[in-house]
C-alpha positions in Angstrom: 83.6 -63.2 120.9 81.7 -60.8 123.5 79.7 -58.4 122.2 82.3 -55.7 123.5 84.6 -57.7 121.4 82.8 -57.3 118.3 82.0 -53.2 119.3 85.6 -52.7 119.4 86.1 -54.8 115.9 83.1 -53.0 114.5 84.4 -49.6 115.4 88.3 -50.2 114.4 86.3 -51.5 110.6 83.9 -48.1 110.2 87.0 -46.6 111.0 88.9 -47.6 107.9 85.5 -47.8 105.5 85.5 -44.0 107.1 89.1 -43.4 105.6 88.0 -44.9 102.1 84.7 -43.5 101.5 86.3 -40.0 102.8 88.7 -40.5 99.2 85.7 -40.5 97.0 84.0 -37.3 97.9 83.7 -34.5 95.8 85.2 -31.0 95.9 83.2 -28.1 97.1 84.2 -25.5 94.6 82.7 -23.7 91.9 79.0 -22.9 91.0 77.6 -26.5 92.3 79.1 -26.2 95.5 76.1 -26.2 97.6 74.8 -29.4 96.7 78.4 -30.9 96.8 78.4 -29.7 100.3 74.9 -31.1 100.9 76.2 -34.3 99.7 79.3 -34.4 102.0 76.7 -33.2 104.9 74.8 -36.1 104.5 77.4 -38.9 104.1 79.3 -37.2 107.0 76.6 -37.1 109.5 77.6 -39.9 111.0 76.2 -44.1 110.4 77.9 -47.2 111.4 79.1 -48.2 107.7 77.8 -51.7 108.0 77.3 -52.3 104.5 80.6 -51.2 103.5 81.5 -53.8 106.3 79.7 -56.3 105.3 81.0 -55.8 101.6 84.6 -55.7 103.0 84.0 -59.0 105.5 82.4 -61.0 102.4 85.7 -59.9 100.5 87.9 -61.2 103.2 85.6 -64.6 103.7 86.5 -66.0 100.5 90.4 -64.9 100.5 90.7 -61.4 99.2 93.0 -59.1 100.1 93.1 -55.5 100.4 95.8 -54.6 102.9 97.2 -51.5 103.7 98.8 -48.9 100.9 97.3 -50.9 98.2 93.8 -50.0 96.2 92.2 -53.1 95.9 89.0 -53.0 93.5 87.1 -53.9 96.6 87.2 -49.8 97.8 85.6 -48.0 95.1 82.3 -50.4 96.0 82.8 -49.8 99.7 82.0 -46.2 99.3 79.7 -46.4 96.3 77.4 -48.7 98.2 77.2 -45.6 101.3 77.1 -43.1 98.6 73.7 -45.4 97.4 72.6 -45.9 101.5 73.0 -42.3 102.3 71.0 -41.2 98.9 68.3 -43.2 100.1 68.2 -41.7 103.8 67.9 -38.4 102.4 65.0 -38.9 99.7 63.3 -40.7 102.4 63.7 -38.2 105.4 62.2 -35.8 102.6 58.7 -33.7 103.2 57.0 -35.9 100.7 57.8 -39.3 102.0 58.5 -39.7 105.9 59.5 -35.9 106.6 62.1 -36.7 108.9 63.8 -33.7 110.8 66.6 -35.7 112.6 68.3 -38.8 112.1 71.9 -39.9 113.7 71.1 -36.6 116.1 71.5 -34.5 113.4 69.5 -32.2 111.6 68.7 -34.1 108.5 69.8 -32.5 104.8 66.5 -31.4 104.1 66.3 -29.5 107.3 69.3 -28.1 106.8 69.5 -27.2 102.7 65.9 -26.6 101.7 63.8 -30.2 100.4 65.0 -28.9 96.5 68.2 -29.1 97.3 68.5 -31.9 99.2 66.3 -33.5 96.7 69.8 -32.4 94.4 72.1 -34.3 96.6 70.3 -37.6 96.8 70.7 -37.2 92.9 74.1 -36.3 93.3 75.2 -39.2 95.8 73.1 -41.8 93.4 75.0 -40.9 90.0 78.6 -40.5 92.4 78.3 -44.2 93.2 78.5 -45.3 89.9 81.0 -43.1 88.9 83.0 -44.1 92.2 82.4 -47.8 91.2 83.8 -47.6 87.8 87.5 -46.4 89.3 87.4 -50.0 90.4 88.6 -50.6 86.7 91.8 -48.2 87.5 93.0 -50.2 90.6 96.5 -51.3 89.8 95.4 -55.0 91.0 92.4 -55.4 89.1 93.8 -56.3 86.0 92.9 -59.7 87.0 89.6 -59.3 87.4 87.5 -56.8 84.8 84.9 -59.6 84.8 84.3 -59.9 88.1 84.0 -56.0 88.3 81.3 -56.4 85.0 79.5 -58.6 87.7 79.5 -56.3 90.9 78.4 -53.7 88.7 75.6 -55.4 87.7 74.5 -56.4 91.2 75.2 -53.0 92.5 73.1 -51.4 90.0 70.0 -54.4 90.1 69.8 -54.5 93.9 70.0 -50.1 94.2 67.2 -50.3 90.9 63.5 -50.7 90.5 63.5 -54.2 91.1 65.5 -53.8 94.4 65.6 -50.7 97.0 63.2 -48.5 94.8 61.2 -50.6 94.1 60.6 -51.7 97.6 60.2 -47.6 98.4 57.8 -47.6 96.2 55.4 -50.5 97.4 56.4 -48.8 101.1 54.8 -45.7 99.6 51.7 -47.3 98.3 51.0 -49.2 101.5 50.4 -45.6 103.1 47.4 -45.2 101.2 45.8 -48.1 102.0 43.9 -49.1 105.2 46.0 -51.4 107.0 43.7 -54.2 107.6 44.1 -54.4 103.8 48.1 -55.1 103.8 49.1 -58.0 103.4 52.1 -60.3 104.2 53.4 -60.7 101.2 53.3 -57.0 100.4 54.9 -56.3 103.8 57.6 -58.8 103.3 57.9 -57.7 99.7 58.6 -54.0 100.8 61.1 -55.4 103.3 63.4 -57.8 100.9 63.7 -54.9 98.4 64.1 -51.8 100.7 66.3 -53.0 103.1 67.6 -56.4 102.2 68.4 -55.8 98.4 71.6 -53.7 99.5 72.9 -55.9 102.3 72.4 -58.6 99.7 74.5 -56.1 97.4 77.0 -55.6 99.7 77.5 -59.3 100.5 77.3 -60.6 96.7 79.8 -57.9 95.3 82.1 -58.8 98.3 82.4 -63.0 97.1 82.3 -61.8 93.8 85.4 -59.6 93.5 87.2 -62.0 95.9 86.5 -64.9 93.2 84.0 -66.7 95.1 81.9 -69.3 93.0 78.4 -68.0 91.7 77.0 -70.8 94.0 78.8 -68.9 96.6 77.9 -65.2 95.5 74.1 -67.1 95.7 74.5 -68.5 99.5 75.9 -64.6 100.5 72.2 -63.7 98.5 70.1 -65.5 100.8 72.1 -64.5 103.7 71.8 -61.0 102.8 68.1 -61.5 102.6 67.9 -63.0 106.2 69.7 -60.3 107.6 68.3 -57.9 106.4 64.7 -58.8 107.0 65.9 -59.2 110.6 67.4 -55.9 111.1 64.1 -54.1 109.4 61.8 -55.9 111.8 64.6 -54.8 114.5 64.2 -51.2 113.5 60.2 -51.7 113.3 60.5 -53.3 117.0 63.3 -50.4 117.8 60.6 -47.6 116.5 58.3 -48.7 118.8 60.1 -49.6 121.7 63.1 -47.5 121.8 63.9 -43.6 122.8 64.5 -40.7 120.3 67.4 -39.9 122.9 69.5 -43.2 122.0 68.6 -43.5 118.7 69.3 -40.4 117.0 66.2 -40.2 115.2 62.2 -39.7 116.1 60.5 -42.6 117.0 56.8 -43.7 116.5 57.1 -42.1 113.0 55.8 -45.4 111.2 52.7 -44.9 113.6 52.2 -41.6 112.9 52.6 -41.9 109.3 50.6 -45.4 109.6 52.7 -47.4 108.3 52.9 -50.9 107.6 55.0 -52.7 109.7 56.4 -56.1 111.1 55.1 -55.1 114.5 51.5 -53.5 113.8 51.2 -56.9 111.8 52.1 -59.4 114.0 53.1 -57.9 117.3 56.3 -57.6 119.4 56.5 -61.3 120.8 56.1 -63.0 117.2 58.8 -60.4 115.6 61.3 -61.4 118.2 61.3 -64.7 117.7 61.4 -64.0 113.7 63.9 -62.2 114.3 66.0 -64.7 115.9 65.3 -67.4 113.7 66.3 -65.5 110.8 69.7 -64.4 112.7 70.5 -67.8 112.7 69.9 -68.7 109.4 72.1 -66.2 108.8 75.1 -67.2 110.4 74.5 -70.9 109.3 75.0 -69.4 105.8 78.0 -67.1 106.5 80.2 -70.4 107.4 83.7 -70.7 106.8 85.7 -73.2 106.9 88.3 -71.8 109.7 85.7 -72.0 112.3 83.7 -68.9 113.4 84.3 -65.5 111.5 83.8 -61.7 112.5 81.1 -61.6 109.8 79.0 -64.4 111.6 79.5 -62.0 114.8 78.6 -59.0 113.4 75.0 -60.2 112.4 74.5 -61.3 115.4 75.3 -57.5 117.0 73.4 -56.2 114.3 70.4 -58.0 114.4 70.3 -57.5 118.6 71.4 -54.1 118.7 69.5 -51.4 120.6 70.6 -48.6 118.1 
């Protein structure tokens, strides 16, 4: 498949993870309505839904269906794992941690609603994701499968916790404090597996696991989530240096000018391209199924080359 191929696949899938995160917003009414409109502002502003995707392409690899006009179980997660992505965008754009003013060419929420109540909404969108999971218990179809919910639940909430994407924002914000001669691998790696990697592992794990994959399955799409995401953070570290605020939709040179650790300032731009590559492959290697190659496979690859 050409990568034009896989743009066009990609865009036809945020399309419909568009349509189904779009049902699980809340109403702007009544006396909260400004931080239910901050919370719509910031899922809205735009994103390539790749870990919906990802959730959704995991689903399909080991067999499930969720076709058209049904409400497979599968849909609550797709939008509660965005709801969880886009919480974390907006805490982190805030004045105390990178103090962001744009990202996606957009005026980020902070900018826009005041850093208290953006501060509101990240709240908001982090409580909404569970609430939006548990409707996976109401799907007409999941009758079958209460456990396997119990267990994406579980991962959801493990991978999002303190042990998983916060606790990898908060080793990212003790590593500013430091000199950075004094970071080490290990800590650098450790703030990549849980920041970014923990939700991509998410996304693939809760994907096999409400399709009935086996937990030796759900375990492969772990260590393929890990991969791939450690790849696309040291892309976005390479991306920050190299790329233009233009194309991106966001400032670049921030992790400079807040000096921070990164894949880059550690071991250069030659070494994390090849690291980046090796893991992309290990990545597909794991994502193997047995009707030959899969658009899943295909869209690591985009992701982990991408120049956006």
């Amino acid at each position: 498949m050409t990568r034009e191929d896989v743009a066009r696949g990609l865009k036809d899938r945020a399309r419909q993870a568009e349509e189904i995160i779009r049902r699980y917003l809340p109403a702007e009414e009544g006396y909260n309505r400004t931080v239910t409109e901050a919370m719509n502002y910031s899922v809205l502003a735009g994103g390539k839904r790749l870990r919906p995707i990802l959730m959704q392409e995991s689903f399909r690899l080991f067999g499930g269906s969720d076709g058209a006009g049904t409400e497979s179980p599968l849909h609550p997660f797709m939008a509660a794992i965005e709801f969880i992505h886009t919480y974390s965008l907006v805490h982190d754009d805030l004045p105390a941690m990178d103090n962001d003013l744009y990202r996606r060419g957009k005026k980020t929420t902070h900018a826009v609603y005041g850093a208290g109540m953006a501060t509101l909404a990240g709240d908001g969108l982090l409580n909404l994701a569970f609430e939006t999971a548990m409707r996976a218990f109401d799907c007409e179809n999941a009758a079958g499968s209460q456990d396997a919910v119990v267990r994406a639940l579980r991962i959801l909430a493990a991978k999002a916790g303190i042990d998983g994407m916060v606790g990898g924002q908060c080793a990212d914000l003790a590593a500013e404090e430091k000199p950075q001669n004094s970071q080490t691998r290990e800590e650098l790696l450790y703030i990549h597996r849980k920041k970014t990697a923990a939700m991509i592992e998410s996304a693939l794990m809760i994907g096999a696991t409400l399709a009935g994959a086996s937990q030796e399955d759900v375990f492969r799409m772990e260590q393929a989530g890990e991969k791939i995401g450690l790849a696309f953070q040291i892309r976005d570290d390479i991306l920050d240096v190299e790329g233009e605020s233009a194309t991106l939709g966001k400032d670049t040179g921030s992790d400079a000018k807040n000096g921070k650790l990164t894949y880059v300032s550690m071991y250069g731009s030659a070494q994390a391209r090849e690291d980046v590559e090796k893991l992309s492959r290990e990545a597909v290697e794991l994502t193997a199924g047995g009707d030959g190659r899969n658009f899943l496979q295909d869209l690591i690859e985009w992701m982990i080359t991408r120049e956006l």
